[in-house]
C-alpha positions as semicolon CSV with decimal commas, in nm:
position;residue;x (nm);y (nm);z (nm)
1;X;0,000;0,000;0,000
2;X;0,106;0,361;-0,109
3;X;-0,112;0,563;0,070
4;X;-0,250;0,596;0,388
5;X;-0,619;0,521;0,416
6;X;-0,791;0,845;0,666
7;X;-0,830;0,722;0,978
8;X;-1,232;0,676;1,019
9;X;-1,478;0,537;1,264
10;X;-1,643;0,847;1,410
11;X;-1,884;0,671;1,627
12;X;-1,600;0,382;1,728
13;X;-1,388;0,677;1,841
14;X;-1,067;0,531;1,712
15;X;-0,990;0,903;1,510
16;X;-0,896;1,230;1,666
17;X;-0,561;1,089;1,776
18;X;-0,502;1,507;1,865
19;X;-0,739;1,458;2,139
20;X;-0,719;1,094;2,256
21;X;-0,319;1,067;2,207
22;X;-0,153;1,209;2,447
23;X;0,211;1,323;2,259
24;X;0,372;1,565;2,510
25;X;0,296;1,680;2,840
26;X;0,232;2,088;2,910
27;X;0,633;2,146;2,949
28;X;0,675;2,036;2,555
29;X;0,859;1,720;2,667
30;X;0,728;1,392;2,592
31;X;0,611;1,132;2,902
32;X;0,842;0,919;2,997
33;X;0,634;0,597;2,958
34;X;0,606;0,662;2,582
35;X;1,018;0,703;2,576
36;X;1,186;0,416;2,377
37;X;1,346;0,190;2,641
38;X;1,610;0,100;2,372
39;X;1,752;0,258;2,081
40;X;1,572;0,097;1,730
41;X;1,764;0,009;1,414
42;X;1,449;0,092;1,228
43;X;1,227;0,354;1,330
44;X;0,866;0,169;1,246
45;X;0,694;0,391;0,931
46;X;0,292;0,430;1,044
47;X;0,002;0,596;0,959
48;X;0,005;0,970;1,153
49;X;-0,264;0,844;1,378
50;X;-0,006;0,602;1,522
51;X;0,264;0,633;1,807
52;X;0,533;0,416;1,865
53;X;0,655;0,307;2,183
54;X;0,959;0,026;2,157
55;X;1,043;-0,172;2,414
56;X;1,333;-0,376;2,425
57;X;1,375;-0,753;2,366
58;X;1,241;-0,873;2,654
59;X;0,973;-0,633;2,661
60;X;0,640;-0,769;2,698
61;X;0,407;-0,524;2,440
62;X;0,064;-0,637;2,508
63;X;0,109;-0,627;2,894
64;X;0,263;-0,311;2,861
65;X;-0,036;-0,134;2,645
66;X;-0,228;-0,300;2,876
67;X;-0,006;-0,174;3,194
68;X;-0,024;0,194;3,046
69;X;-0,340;0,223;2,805
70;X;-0,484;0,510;2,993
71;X;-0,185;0,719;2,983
72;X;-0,078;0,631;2,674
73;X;-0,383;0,721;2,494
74;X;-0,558;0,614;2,120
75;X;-0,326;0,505;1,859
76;X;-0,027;0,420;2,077
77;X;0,131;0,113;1,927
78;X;0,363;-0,092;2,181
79;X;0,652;-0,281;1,967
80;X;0,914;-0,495;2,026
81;X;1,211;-0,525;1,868
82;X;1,272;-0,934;1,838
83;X;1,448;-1,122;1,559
84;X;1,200;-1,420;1,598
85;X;0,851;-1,257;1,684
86;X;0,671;-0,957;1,479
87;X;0,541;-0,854;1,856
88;X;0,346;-0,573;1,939
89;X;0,011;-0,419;2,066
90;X;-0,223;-0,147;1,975
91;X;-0,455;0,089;2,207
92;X;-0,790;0,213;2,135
93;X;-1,044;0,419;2,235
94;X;-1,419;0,312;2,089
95;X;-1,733;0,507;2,152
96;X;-1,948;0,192;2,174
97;X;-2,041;0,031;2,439
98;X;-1,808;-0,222;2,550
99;X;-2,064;-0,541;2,496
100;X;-2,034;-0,439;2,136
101;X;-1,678;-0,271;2,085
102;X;-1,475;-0,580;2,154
103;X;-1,573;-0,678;1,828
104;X;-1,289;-0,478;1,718
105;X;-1,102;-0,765;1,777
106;X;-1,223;-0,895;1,494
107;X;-1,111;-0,603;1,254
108;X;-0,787;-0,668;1,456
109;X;-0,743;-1,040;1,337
110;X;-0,878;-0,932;0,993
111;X;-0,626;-0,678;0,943
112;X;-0,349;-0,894;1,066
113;X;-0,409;-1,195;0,814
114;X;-0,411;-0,953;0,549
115;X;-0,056;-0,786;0,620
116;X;0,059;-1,168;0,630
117;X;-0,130;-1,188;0,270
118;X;0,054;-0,907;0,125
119;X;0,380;-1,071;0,164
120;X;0,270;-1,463;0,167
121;X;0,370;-1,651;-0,135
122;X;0,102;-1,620;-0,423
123;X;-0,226;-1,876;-0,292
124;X;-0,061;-1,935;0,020
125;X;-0,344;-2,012;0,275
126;X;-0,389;-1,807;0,584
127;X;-0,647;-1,923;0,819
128;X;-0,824;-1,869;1,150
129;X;-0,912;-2,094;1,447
130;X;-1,158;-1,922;1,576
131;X;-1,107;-1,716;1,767
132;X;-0,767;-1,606;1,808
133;X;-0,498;-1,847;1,663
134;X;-0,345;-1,795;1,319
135;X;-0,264;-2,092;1,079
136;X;-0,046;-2,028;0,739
137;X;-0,069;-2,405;0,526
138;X;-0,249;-2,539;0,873
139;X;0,099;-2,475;1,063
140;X;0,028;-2,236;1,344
141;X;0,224;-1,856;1,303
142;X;0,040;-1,669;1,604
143;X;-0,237;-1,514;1,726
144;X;-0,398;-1,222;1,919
145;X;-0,534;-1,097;2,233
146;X;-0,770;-0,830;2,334
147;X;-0,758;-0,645;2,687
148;X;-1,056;-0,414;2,806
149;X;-1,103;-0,150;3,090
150;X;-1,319;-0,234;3,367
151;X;-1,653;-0,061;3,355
152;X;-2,044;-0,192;3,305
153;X;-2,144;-0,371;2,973
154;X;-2,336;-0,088;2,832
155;X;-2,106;0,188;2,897
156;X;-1,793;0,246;2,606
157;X;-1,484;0,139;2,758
158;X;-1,164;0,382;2,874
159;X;-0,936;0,146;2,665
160;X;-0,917;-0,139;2,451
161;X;-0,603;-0,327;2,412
162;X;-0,549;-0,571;2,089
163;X;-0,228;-0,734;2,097
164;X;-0,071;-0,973;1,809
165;X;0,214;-1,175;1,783
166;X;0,354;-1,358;1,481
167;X;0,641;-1,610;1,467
168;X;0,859;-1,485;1,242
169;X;1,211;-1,720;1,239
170;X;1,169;-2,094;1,419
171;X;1,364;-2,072;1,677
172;X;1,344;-2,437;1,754
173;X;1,653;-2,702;1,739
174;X;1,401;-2,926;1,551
175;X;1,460;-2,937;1,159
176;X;1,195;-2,753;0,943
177;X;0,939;-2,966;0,867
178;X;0,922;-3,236;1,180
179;X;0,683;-2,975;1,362
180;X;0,415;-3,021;1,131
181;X;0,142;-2,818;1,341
182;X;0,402;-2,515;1,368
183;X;0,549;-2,266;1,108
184;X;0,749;-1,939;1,108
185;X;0,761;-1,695;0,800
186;X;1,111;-1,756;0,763
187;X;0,984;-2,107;0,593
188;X;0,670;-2,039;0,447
189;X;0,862;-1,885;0,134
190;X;0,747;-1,514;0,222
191;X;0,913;-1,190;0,129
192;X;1,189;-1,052;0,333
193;X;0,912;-0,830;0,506
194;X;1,054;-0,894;0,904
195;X;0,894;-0,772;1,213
196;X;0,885;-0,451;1,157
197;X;0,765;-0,435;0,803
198;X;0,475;-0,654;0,928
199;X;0,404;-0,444;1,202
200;X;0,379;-0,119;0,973
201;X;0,181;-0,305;0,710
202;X;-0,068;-0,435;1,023
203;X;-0,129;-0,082;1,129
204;X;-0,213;0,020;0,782
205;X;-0,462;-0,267;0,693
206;X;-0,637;-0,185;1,029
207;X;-0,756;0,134;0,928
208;X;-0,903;0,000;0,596
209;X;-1,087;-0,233;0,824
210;X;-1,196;0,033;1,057
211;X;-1,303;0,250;0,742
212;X;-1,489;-0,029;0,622
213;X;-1,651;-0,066;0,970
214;X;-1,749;0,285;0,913
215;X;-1,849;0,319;0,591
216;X;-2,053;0,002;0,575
217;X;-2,072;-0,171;0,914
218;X;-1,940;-0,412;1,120
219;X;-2,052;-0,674;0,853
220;X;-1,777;-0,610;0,645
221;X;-1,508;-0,700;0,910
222;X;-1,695;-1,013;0,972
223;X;-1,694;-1,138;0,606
224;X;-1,329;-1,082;0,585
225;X;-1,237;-1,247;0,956
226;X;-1,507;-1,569;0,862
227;X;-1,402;-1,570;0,511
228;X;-1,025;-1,685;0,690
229;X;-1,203;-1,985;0,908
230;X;-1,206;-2,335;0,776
231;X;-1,486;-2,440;0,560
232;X;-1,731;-2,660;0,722
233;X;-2,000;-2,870;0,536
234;X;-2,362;-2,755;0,642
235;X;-2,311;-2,521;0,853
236;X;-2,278;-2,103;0,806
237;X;-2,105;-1,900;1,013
238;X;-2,183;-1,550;1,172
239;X;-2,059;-1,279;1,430
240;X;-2,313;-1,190;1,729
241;X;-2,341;-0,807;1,873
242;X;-2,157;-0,884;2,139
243;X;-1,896;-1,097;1,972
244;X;-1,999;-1,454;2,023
245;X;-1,940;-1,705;1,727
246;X;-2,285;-1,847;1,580
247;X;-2,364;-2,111;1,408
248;X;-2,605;-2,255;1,186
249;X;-2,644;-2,646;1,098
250;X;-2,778;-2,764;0,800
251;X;-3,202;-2,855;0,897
252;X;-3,150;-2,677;1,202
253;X;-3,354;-2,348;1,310
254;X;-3,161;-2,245;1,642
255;X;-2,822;-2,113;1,628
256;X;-2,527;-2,267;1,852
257;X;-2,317;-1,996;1,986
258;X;-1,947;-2,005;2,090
259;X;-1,875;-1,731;2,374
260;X;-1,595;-1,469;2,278
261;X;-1,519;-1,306;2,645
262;X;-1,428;-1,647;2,783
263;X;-1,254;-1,796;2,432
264;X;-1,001;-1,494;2,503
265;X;-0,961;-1,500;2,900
266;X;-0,641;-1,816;2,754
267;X;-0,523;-1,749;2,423
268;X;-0,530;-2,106;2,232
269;X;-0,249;-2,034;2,084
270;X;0,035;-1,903;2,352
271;X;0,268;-2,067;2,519
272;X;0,295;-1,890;2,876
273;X;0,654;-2,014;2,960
274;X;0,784;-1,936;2,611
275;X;0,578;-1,653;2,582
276;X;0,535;-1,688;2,199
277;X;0,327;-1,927;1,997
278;X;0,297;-2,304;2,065
């Protein structure tokens, strides 16, 4: 992508990143929780609306932005800098109330898969399991999380906190190829894109999705994020208000329904003494 879609979503809240981004404090200087902790090789090349805030190595992005979403404000995007792992975590601000706004994870996941897409192999398949764990060629890459602010159901949030991770080089002793269920970009054939093209290209394919939230409802973001889950014979597939998974069976007239707030409480996907995906 060339240019840089207008940030949009009015009603979602996720523009005016003058007001909700906090950039420098009343003496002119900026806060020290948005100072780089390390110095980068490669400055990361977003959108205006963004802010980044790298962290080093062992930095931990998406309990960071979770740590610091209120004072870091709309737009802040947490990064860090790892040779293995595109790692890094995004904060936002919606106007909805938060039964309905976590379905910005959604856009989230959506815009993630396609910044894998624009530098996957041509017909390379990326795929969901729903609802947080990335496949490329049914060998698992990474996922995402989302984070909230405390506050009642019908009320819009303080903060939202979507966080991804994608396994970039395998880091494993085993040989490529004996870890069937696992993969890294570094073998699926992709371009040399690294973390932090990834990361740029992420932030960018966000704010299509966002626009496209905008322009033509949430219904767009959830044709792109189901179009990315595995086929299933007889049954169709659709995104509740609030986020839950439905389904519909073939001669059946009730829908099941898969929960969203307790799918995320344990990302499938994460390995919590690696810290990266399984």
């Amino acid at each position: 992508m060339t240019a840089h879609p207008r940030w949009p979503l009015r009603r979602l809240g996720y523009n005016y990143p003058n007001v909700k981004v906090r950039i420098r404090d009343r003496t002119g200087t900026m806060p020290s929780i948005t100072r780089p902790a390390a110095p980068r090789s490669k400055a990361l090349d977003l959108p205006p609306v963004f802010r980044a805030v790298t962290l080093r190595e062992v930095g931990d992005a998406f309990k960071h932005a979770r740590a610091h979403a209120a004072e870091l404000g709309a737009g802040a995007l947490v990064f860090v800098g790892r040779f293995d792992l595109a790692e890094f975590a995004v904060v936002l601000e919606p106007d909805e109330p938060l039964r309905t706004a976590r379905r910005a994870f959604y856009a989230g996941m959506a815009a993630l898969a396609d910044s894998l897409a624009t530098h996957a192999p041509p017909e390379k398949p990326i795929t969901f399991i729903w609802p947080d764990a990335i496949q490329i060629d049914r060998g698992l890459i990474g996922g995402a999380q989302l984070a909230w602010s405390e506050g009642p159901e019908d009320e819009p949030p303080q903060w939202l906190v979507f966080g991804g991770m994608i396994r970039t080089v395998s880091m494993s002793d085993t040989e490529p190829g004996l870890k069937p269920l696992s993969t890294a970009i570094e073998e699926e054939g992709f371009d040399d894109v690294g973390a932090t093209g990834l990361v740029e290209s992420f932030a960018r394919h966000l704010m299509v999705h966002t626009d496209a939230w905008q322009e033509f409802g949430f219904k767009e973001v959830a044709k792109s994020y189901l179009a990315r889950l595995e086929p299933e014979k007889g049954i169709r597939r659709g995104i509740d208000e609030n986020g839950d998974l439905l389904i519909r069976r073939t001669g059946k007239t009730d829908d099941e329904r898969q929960r969203l707030i307790p799918a995320l409480a344990r990302p499938s996907w994460l390995d919590p003494e690696t810290r990266g995906p399984k």
